[in-house]
C-alpha positions as CSV (number, residue, x, y, z in Angstrom):
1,X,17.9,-5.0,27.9
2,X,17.5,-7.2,24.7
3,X,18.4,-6.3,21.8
4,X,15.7,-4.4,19.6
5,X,16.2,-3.6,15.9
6,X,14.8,-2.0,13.4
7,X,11.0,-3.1,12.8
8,X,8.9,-3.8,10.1
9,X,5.1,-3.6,9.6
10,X,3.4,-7.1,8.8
11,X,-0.4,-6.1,10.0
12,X,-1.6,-3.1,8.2
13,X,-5.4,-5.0,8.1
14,X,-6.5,-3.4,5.3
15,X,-3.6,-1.7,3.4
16,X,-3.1,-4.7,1.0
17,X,-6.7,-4.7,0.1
18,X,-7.3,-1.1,-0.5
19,X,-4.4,-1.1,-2.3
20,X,-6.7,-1.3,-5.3
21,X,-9.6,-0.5,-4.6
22,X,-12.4,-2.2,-2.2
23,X,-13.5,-4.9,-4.2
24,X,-9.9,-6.5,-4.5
25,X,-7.8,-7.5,-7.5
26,X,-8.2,-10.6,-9.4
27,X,-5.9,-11.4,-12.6
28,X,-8.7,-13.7,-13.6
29,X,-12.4,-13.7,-14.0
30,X,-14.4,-16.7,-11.3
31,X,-16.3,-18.9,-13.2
32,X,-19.4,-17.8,-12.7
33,X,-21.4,-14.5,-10.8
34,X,-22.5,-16.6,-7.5
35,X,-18.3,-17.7,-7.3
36,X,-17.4,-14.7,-7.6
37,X,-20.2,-13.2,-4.8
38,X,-19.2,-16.0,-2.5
39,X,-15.3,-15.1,-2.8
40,X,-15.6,-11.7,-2.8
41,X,-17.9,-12.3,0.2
42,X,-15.1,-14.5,2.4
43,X,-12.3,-12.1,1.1
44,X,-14.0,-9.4,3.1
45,X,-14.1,-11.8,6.1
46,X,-10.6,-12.3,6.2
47,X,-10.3,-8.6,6.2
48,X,-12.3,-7.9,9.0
49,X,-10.6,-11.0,11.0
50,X,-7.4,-10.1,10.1
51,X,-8.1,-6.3,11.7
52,X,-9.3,-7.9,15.0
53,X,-6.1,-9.6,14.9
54,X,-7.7,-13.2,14.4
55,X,-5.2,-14.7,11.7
56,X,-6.0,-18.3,12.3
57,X,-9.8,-17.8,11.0
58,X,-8.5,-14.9,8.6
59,X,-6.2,-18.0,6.8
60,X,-9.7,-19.8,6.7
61,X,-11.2,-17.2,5.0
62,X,-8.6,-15.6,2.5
63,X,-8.0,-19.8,1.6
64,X,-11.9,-19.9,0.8
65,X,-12.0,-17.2,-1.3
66,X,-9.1,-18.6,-3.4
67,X,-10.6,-22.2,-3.6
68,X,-13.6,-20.4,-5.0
69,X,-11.9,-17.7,-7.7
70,X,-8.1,-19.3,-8.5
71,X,-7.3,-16.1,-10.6
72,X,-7.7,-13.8,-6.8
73,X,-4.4,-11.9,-6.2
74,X,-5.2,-9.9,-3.6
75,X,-6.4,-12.6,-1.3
76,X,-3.4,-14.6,-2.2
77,X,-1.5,-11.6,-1.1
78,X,-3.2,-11.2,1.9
79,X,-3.0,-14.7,2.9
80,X,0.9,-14.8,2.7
81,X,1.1,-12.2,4.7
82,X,-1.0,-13.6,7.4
83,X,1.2,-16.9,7.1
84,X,4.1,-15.2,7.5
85,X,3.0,-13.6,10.5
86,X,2.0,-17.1,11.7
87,X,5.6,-18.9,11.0
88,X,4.5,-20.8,8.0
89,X,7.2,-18.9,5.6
90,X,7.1,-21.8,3.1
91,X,3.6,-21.5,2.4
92,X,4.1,-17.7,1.7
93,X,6.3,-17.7,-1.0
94,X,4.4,-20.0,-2.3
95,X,1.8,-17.8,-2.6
96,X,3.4,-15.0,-3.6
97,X,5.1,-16.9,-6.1
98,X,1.6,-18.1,-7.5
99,X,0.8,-13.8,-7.2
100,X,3.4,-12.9,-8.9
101,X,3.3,-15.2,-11.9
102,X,-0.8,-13.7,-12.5
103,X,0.0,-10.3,-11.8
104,X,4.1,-9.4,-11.9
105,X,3.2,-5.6,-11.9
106,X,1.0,-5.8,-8.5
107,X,2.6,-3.9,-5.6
108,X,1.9,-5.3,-2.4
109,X,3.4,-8.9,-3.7
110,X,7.0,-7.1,-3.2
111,X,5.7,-5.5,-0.2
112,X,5.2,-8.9,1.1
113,X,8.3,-10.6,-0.6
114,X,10.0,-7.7,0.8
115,X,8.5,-9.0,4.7
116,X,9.1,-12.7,4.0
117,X,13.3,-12.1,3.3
118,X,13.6,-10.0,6.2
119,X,12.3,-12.7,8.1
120,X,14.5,-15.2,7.0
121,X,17.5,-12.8,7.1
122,X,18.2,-12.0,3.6
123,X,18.5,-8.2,4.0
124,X,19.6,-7.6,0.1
125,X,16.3,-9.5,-0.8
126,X,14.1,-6.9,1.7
127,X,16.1,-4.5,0.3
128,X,15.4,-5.1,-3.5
129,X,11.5,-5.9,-2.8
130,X,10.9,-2.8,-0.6
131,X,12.3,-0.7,-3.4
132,X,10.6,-1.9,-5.8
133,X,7.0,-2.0,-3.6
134,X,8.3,1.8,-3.4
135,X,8.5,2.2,-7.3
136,X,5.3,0.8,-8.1
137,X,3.5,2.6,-5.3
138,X,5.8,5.6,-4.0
139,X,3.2,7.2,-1.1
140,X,2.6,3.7,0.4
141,X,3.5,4.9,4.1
142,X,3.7,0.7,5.5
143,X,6.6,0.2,2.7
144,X,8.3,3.3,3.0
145,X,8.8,2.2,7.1
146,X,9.8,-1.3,6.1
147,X,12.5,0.6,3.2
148,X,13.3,2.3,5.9
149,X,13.9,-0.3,8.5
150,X,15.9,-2.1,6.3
151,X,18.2,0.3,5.3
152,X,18.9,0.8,8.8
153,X,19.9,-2.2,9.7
154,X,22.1,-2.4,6.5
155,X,23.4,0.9,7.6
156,X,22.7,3.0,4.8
157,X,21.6,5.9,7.0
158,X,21.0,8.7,4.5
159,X,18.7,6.6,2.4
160,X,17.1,5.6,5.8
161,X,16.1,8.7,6.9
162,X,15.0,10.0,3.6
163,X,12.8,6.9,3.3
164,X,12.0,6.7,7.7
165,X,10.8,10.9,7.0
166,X,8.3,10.3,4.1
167,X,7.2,7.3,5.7
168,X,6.5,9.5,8.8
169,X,5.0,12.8,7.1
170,X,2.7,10.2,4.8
171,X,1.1,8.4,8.1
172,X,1.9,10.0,11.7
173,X,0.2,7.8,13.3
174,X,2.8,4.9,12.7
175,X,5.1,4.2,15.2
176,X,7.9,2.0,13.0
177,X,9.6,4.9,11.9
178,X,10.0,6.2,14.7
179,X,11.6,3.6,16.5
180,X,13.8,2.9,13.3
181,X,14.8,6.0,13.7
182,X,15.5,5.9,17.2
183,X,17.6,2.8,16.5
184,X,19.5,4.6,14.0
185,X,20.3,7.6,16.0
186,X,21.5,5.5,19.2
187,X,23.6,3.5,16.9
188,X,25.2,6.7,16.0
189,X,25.6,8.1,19.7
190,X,23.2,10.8,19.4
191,X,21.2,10.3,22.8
192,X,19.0,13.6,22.0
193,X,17.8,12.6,18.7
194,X,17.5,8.8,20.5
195,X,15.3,9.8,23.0
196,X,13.6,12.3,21.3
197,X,12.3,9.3,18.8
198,X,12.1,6.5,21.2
199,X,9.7,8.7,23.3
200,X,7.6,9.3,20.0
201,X,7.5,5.8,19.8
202,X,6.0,5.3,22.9
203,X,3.3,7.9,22.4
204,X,2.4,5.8,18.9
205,X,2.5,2.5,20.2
206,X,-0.2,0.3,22.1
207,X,-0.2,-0.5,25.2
208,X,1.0,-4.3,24.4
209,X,3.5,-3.4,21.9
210,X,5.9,-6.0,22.0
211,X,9.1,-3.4,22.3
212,X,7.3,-1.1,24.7
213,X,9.2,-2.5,27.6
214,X,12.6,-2.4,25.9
215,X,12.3,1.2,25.0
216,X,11.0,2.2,28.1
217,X,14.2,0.9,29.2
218,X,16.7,2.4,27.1
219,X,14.9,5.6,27.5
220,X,15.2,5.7,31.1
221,X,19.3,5.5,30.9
222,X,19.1,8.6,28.2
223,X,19.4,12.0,28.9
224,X,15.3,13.0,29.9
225,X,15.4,16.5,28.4
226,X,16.0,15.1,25.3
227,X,12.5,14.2,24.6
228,X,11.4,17.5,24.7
229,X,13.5,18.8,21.5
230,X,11.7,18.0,18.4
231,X,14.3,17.6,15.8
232,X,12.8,18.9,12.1
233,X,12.7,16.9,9.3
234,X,15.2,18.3,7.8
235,X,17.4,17.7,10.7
236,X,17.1,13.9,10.7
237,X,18.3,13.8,6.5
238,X,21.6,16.6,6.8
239,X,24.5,13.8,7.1
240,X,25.0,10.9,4.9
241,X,25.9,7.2,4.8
C-alpha cells in the first residue's frame, strides 16, 4: 500500500471568495465603473470554473480580472491557489506575495501560503500560515483541517486533534479530517479509532478520491468491528503530544 499522509484541502471552489462577502475583496478601486463590471464579471467565471474543476480556463479568468482591476485581492488569491494546484508554485507566491503587500491583514493569503509550504515541504512555514489563517478567521473549517493535517504530520497530536475536531464539528461533510485523523490514530497503534475514521473517510469522500484505494486497503487489514464504534469528541482530544 503506498504511503498516505495527512491531507490538505486546496479546492474549496468558493471558500476563498465568500470569505468576504460575494462581490470579492479588492485593496484598490478599478479605474473606472465598466473595469470594474468587467472584472468582477470574469472573477465570477473563474469561480464557477474552478467549482467544475476546470482550473486551466479558471487561470484565464481569475488572470483577466486582475489585468482589468490591479488592486483585486481576492482574485489574486484565488488564482494562486489554482496554480498551485496546477504545479506552477513559483507563480503562486508570486501572487500571494503581490496579495499580501495590498492587503497583509486578509486571511485566505496565509490559508494559501500555508498550502504552498506544505507543498514544497516546509512544514514550520504550513505551520506558522495555518495558525495565523486560524487567528484571523477562527471558524474557517478548510484551515482548521489543513492546521490539523499539519500538525499531524509534525506530530504534535494534542493540538491536532483539538484543531482535526473543530474542523470536523464546523463542516461534517469534509472528509480531510477524518482521514488526518485516521493517520494519526494508526500511527499511534490504535486500529479501533483507525478504522473507525478511515471508514468515515470513505463515507465523505467521492467516488474518485485519489486515497480511496489506499484506505480501502488499510481498512481491510484492520480489525472490521472497529468501524462500528463511534469514538466522541471528547475521546479523540484526552491524551497529549
Amino acid at each position: 500500500m503506498a504511503e498516505m499522509m495527512p491531507r490538505a484541502t486546496s479546492r474549496g471552489a468558493c471558500a476563498l471568495a465568500l470569505w468576504l462577502g460575494l462581490s470579492g475583496f479588492a485593496a484598490s478601486e478599478p479605474a473606472s465603473l465598466e473595469a470594474y463590471e468587467r472584472s468582477a464579471a470574469a472573477f465570477a467565471d473563474g469561480l464557477a470554473l474552478a467549482g467544475r474543476g476546470l482550473d486551466a480556463e479558471a487561470a484565464s479568468a481569475y488572470s483577466e480580472a486582475i489585468r482589468l482591476d490591479a488592486g483585486f485581492v481576492e482574485a489574486m488569491v484565488n488564482l494562486a491557489r489554482v496554480r498551485l494546484r496546477q504545479g506552477q508554485a513559483a507563480p503562486a507566491r508570486e501572487l500571494l506575495d503581490r496579495a499580501l503587500a495590498l492587503a497583509p491583514g486578509y486571511p485566505p493569503i496565509f490559508a494559501v501560503r500555508g498550502l504552498e509550504a506544505r507543498q514544497r515541504g516546509d512544514l514550520n512555514g504550513a505551520l506558522r500560515d495555518f495558525s495565523r489563517a486560524r487567528a484571523l478567521d477562527p471558524t474557517n473549517a478548510e484551515v482548521l483541517a489543513n492546521l490539523g493535517a499539519v500538525l499531524v504530520e509534525l506530530g504534535f497530536d494534542r493540538d491536532a486533534r483539538d484543531a482535526l475536531d473543530d474542523a470536523r464539528r464546523l463542516a461534517p461533510e469534509r472528509p480531510e479530517p477524518a482521514l488526518s485523523l485516521a493517520l494519526l490514530f494508526d500511527r499511534k497503534g490504535d486500529r479501533l479509532r483507525a478504522a473507525f475514521f478511515y471508514d468515515q473517510f470513505l463515507r465523505l469522500a467521492g467516488t474518485g478520491d485519489p486515497d480511496r484505494a489506499n484506505v480501502e486497503a488499510r481498512l481491510s487489514q484492520l480489525d472490521p468491528r472497529a468501524v462500528k464504534v463511534a469514538p466522541t469528541v471528547s475521546e479523540t482530544s484526552e491524551t497529549g503530544h
